[in-house]
C-alpha positions in Angstrom: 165.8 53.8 -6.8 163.9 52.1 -3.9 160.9 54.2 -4.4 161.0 52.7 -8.3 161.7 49.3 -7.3 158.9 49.4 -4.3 156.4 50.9 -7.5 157.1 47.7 -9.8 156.8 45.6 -6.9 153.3 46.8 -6.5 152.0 46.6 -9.5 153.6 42.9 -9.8 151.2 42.4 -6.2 148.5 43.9 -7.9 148.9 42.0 -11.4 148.9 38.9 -9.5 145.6 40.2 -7.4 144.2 40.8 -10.9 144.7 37.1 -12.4 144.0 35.8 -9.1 140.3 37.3 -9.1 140.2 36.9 -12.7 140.7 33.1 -12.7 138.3 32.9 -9.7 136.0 35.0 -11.2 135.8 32.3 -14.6 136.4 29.6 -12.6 133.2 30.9 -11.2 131.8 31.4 -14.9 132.1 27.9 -15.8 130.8 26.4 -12.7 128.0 28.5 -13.2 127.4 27.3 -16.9 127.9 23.8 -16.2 125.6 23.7 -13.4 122.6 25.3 -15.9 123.8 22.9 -18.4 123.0 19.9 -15.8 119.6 21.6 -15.1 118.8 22.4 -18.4 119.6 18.7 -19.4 117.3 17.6 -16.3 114.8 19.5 -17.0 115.2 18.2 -21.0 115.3 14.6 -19.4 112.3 15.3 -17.6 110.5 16.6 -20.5 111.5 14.0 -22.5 110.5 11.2 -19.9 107.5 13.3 -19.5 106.9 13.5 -23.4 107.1 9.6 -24.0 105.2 9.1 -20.7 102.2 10.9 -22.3 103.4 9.5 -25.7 103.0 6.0 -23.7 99.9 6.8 -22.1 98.4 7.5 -26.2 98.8 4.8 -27.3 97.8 2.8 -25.1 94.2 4.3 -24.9 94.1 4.4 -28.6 95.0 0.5 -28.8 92.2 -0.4 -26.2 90.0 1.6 -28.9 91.6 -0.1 -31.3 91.1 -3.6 -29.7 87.2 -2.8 -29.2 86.4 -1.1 -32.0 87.9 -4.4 -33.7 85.6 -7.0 -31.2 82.6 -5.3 -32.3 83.5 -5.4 -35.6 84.1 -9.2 -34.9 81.0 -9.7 -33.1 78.7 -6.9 -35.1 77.1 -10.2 -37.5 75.9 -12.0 -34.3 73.1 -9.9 -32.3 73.1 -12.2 -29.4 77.0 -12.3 -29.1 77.0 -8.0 -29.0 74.1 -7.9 -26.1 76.8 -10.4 -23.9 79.3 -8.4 -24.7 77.6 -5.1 -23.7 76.3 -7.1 -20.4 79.8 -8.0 -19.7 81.3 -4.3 -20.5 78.2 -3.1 -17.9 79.2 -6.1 -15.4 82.8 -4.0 -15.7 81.8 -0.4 -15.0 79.7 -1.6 -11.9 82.5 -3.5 -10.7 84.9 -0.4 -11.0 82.7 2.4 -10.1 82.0 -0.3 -6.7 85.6 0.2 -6.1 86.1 -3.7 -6.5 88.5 -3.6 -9.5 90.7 -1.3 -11.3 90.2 -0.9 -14.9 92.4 -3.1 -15.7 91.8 -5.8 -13.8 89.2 -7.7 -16.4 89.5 -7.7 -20.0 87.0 -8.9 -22.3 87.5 -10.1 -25.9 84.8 -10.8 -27.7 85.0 -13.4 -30.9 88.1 -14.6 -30.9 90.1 -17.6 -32.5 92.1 -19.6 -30.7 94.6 -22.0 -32.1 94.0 -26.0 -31.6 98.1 -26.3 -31.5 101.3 -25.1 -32.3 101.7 -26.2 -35.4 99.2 -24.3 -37.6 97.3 -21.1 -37.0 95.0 -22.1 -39.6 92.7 -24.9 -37.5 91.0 -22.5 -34.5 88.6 -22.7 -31.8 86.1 -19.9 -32.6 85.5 -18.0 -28.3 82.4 -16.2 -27.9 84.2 -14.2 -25.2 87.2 -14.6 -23.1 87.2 -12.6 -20.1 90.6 -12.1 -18.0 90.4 -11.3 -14.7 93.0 -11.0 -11.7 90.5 -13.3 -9.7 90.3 -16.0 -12.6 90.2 -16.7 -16.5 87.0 -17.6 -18.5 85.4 -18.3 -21.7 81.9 -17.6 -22.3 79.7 -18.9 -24.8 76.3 -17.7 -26.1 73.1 -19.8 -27.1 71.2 -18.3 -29.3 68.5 -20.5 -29.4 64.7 -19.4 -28.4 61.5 -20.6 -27.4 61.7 -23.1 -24.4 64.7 -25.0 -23.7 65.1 -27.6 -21.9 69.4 -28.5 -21.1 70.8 -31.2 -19.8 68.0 -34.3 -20.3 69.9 -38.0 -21.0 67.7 -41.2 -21.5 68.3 -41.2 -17.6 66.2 -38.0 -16.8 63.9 -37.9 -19.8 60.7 -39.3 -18.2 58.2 -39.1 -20.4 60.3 -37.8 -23.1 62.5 -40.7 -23.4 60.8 -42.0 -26.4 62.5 -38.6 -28.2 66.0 -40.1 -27.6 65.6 -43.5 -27.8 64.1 -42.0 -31.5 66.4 -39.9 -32.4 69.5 -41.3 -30.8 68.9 -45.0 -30.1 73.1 -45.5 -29.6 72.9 -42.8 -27.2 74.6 -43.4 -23.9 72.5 -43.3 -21.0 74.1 -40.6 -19.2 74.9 -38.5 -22.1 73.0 -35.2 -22.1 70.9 -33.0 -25.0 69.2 -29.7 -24.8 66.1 -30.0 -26.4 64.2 -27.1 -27.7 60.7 -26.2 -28.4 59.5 -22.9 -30.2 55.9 -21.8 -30.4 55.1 -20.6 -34.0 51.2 -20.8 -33.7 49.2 -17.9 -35.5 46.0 -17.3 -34.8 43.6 -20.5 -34.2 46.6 -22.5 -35.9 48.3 -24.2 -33.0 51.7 -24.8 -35.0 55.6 -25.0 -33.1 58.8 -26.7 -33.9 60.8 -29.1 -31.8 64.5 -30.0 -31.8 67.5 -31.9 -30.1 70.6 -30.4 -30.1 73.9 -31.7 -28.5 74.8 -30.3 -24.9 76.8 -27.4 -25.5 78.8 -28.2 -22.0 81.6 -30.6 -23.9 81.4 -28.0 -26.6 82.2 -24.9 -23.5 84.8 -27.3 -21.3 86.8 -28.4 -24.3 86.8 -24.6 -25.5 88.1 -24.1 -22.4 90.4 -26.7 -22.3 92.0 -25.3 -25.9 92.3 -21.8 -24.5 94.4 -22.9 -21.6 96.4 -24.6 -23.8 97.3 -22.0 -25.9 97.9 -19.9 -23.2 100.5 -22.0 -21.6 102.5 -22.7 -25.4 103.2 -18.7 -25.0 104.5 -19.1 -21.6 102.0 -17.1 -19.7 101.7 -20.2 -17.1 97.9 -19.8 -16.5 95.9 -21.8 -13.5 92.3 -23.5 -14.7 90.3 -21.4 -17.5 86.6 -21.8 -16.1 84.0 -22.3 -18.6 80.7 -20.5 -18.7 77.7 -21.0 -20.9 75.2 -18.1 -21.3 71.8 -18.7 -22.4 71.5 -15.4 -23.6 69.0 -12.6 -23.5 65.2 -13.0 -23.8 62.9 -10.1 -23.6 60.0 -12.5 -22.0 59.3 -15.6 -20.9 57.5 -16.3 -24.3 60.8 -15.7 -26.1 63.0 -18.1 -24.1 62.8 -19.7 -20.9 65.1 -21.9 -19.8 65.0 -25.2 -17.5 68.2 -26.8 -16.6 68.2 -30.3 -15.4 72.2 -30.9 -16.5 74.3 -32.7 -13.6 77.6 -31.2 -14.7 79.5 -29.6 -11.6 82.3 -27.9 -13.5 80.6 -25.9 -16.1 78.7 -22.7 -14.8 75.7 -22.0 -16.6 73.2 -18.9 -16.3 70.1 -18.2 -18.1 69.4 -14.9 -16.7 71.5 -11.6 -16.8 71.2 -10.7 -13.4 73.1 -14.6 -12.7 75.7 -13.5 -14.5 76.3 -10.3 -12.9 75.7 -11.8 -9.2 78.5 -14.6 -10.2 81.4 -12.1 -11.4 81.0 -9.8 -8.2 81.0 -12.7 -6.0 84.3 -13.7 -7.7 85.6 -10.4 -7.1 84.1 -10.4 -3.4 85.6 -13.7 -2.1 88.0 -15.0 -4.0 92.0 -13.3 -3.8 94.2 -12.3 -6.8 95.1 -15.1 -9.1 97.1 -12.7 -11.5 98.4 -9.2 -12.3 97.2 -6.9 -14.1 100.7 -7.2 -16.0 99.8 -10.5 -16.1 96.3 -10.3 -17.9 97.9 -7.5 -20.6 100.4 -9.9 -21.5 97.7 -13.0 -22.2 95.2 -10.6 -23.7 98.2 -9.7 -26.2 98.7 -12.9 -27.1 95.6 -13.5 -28.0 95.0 -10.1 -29.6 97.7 -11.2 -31.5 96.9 -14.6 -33.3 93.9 -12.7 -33.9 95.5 -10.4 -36.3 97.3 -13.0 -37.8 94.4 -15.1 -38.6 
């Protein structure tokens, strides 16, 4: 009898010693499945972050293609406009491969139309180029004209010219200033050229700058002074253009050589501190990227 009842007492021991180890052992089991259930969902989180990083990073690159491929579709009818743009594309490159900017830390859009006001799209401000950079914010505009130019004579500094304004423009102010232009055409022994006056594209430049600014404050991007530049583009020799400036304007930068150009953007970037973010300069480049499209 005790034998029997020691036996049953036993195998109850060793019962319990069984379910004991058995729950361990699945309590074991499931810890062990829910911990590669929370690394196989890191590891899919991580792909998935990874995935829409890349995904991210695509379409980016293919929307900067997108946005020049459309500029130079934009600019592709004016020859002059495409050699700027390609200077200031070059001017880039230097500047990064110099280790003075990041990519994005200029961005250049070539032949854009900016808005006059809020309330219609429809009347625009045709830009040349409108460069963004952290160090300021520009718009560039192209003469086309060739032969030699003279910018920036009034009645006041004609000289011996002054008989041309007071002729052409006998209301015109004293102090108001022309460009006047003179283009050889002789061929041969026939002596032959062709002279005109144009206004001074400076007005035309600051109040194109003046609009931009504008715009870019109505959608809220808070931007300092936009700096306009006039470019008097790209002459092969002297023959084709050459270029005297006699202008007294202090606020309008003006350069009629390529290697100007290029000296006054890496002096920007040289001595003068960040103005903006790149974050910044993305956001105002969509903008204007934007109303483009539209119009």
């Amino acid at each position: 009898m005790g034998i029997a009842v020691t036996v049953i007492i036993a195998l109850i021991i060793i019962g319990a010693v069984i379910l004991i180890q058995r729950d361990q052992y699945l309590k074991k089991v499931r810890q062990y499945d829910r911990k590669m259930e929370e690394e196989i969902e890191g590891k899919s989180s991580q792909y998935r972050e990874d995935i829409q990083a890349i995904r991210g990073k695509y379409e980016e690159e293919k929307g900067k293609l997108t946005d020049y491929i459309y500029h130079l579709e934009k600019i592709s009818r004016e020859p002059e406009e495409m050699k700027t743009h390609e200077l200031l594309r070059s001017i880039k490159n230097d500047l990064v491969e110099a280790n003075k900017i990041a990519v994005d830390e200029m961005l250049i859009s070539g032949h854009v139309y900016v808005p006059l006001d809020e309330r219609s799209e429809l009347s625009t401000r045709q830009v040349d180029h409108v460069v963004l950079t952290t160090r300021g914010l520009y718009v560039l505009e192209t003469q086309k004209w060739k032969g030699h130019i003279i910018h920036g004579v009034s009645k006041h500094n004609a000289g011996t010219l002054d008989f041309v304004l007071d002729t052409l423009y006998p209301d015109l102010e004293e102090d108001v200033e022309t460009t006047m232009v003179f283009q050889n055409t002789s061929r041969g022994h026939v002596r032959s050229g062709t002279f005109e006056v144009h206004d001074s594209p400076i007005e035309h430049a600051k109040a194109t700058a003046s609009i931009t600014e504008n715009f870019l404050r109505r959608e809220k991007h808070n931007p300092g002074e936009v700096t306009p530049i006039i470019f008097f583009g790209h002459s092969n020799t002297q023959d084709d253009r050459f270029v005297q400036d006699v202008s007294v304007d202090a606020f309008t930068h003006r350069f009629t050589t390529e290697a100007a150009l290029r000296a006054f953007f890496h002096e920007q970037f040289s001595q003068n501190e960040p103005l903006y973010s790149q974050e910044q300069l993305y956001q105002m480049e969509r903008s204007i990227i934007t109303t483009n499209y539209v119009s």
